[in-house]
N, C-alpha and C positions, 0 to 999 in steps of 0.2 A: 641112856648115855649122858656122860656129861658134857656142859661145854669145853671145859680143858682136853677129854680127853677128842675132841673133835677136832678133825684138821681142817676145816674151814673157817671152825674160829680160831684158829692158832693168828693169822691174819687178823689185824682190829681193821674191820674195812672205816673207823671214824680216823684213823691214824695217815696223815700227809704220805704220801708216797713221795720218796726221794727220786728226782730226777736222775737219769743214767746218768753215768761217768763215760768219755767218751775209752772204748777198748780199746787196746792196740790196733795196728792196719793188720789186716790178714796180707800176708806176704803174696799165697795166691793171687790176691785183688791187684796186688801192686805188677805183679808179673802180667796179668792180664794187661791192664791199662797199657803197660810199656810195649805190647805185641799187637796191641789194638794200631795203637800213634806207628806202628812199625809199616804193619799193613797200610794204614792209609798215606804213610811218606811214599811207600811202594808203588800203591796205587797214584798218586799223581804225579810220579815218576813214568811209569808206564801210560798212562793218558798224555801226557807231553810228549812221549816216542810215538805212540801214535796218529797223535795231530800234527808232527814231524811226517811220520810217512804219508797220513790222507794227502796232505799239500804236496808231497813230493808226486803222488799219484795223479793228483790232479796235474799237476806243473809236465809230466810227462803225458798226459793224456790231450792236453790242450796242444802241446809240442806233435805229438805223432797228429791229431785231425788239420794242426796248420802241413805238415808235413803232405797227409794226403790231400789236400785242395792245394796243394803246386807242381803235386804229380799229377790229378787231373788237369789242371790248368797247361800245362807243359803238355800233355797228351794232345790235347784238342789245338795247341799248335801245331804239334808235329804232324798232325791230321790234315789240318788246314793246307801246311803247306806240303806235304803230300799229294793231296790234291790240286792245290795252284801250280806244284811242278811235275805232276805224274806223266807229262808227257812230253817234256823236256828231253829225257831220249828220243824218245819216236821223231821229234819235231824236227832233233840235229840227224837223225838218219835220212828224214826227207828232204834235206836242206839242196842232200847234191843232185837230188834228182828235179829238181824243181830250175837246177841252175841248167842242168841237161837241157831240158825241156825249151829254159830262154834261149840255150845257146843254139838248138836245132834251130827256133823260128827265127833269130837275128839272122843268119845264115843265107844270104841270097844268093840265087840259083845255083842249090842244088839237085843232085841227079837224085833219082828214085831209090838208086840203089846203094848212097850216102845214107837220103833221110831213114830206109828202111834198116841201116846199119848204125844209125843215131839213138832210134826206136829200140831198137834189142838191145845197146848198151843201155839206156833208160830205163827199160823192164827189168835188165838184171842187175841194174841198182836198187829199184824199190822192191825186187824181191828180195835180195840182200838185207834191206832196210825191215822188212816183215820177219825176215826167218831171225836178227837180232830182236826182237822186239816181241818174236814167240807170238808171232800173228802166222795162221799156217792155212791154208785151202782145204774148202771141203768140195769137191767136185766127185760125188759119184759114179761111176762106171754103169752102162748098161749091163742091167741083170744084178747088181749093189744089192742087197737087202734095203728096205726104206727102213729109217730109223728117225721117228718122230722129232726127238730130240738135234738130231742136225740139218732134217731135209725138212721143206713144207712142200708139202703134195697140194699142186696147182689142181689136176684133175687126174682121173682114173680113166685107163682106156684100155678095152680087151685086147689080150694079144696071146698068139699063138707062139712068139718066141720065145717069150721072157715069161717065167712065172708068177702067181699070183705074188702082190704087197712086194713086186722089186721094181726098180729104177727102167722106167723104160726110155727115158731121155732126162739130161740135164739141160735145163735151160739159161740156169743161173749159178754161177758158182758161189760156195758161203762163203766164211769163214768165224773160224773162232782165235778166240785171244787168252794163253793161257786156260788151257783146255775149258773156256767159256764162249759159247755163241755171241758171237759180237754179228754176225747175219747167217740164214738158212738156204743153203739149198736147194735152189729152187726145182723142182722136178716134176717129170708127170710120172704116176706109177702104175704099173697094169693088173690091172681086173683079172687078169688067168684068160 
């Protein structure tokens, strides 16, 4: 072969090579760039809505725990004073009976059968005073079932009347407050 008819020496590799010419822009390229800049306006568009929202989340988040620490705080007053006036009723229910009471002893010479009509008006005020205040008697009946939870059995004693694990005498009467023992009845019960 010769060299002419070769295409690698068609090429003189001693021959300067021309620097490119710069080419037109590829239109594609340009369309790209402009959806590129699109997207990232977009995006720091949407990063500032939501650095907008985290703050507003925050700003309501900090809002709603001060909000629960003033209803706890407000709770444990109403608590308090709950307690410092829970017995504010009860106290104005015994107020008249306690006045009873000075007015019976101020009272000089009277008859037995005054002070013993003084005494029953007294008891049927503080009873008055218990059944508002849902304070109520637990007094047993002989032959009662014993029931742990109202009575405390003092002792156990055989009997031929009464049957086993029931009330063979009260000794003491309870009571409870809102169906809670506030004292027991005190009893003996019989052994069978």
């Amino acid at each position: 072969m010769s060299q002419e008819n070769n295409p690698q020496n068609k090429e003189n590799p001693n021959q300067q090579q021309m620097p490119e010419t710069e080419q037109p822009a590829d239109p594609n390229t340009e369309d790209t760039l402009e959806e590129t800049v699109l997207v990232e306006e977009n995006l720091a568009e949407k990063y500032t809505e939501l650095e907008a929202k985290v703050s507003e989340y925050h700003d309501q988040l900090l809002r709603a725990h001060a909000e629960m620490e003033n209803i706890r705080r407000r709770s444990q007053e109403e608590v308090a004073k709950a307690r410092k006036f829970s017995t504010e009723s009860f106290a104005e229910s015994l107020v008249p009976v306690k006045d009873s009471l000075e007015a019976a002893l101020a009272t000089e010479n009277q008859t037995r059968e005054a002070l013993t009509e003084g005494v029953e008006s007294t008891l049927r005020q503080l009873t008055q005073a218990f059944e508002r205040n849902h304070l109520k008697e637990v007094a047993p009946a002989v032959g009662d079932k014993f029931d742990p939870n109202l009575h405390q059995a003092i002792s156990s004693v055989p009997s031929q009347e009464v049957a086993a694990n029931c009330v063979l005498q009260c000794l003491q009467k309870g009571y409870t407050i809102a169906d809670r023992v506030l004292r027991p009845a005190l009893v003996i019960v019989s052994a069978g």
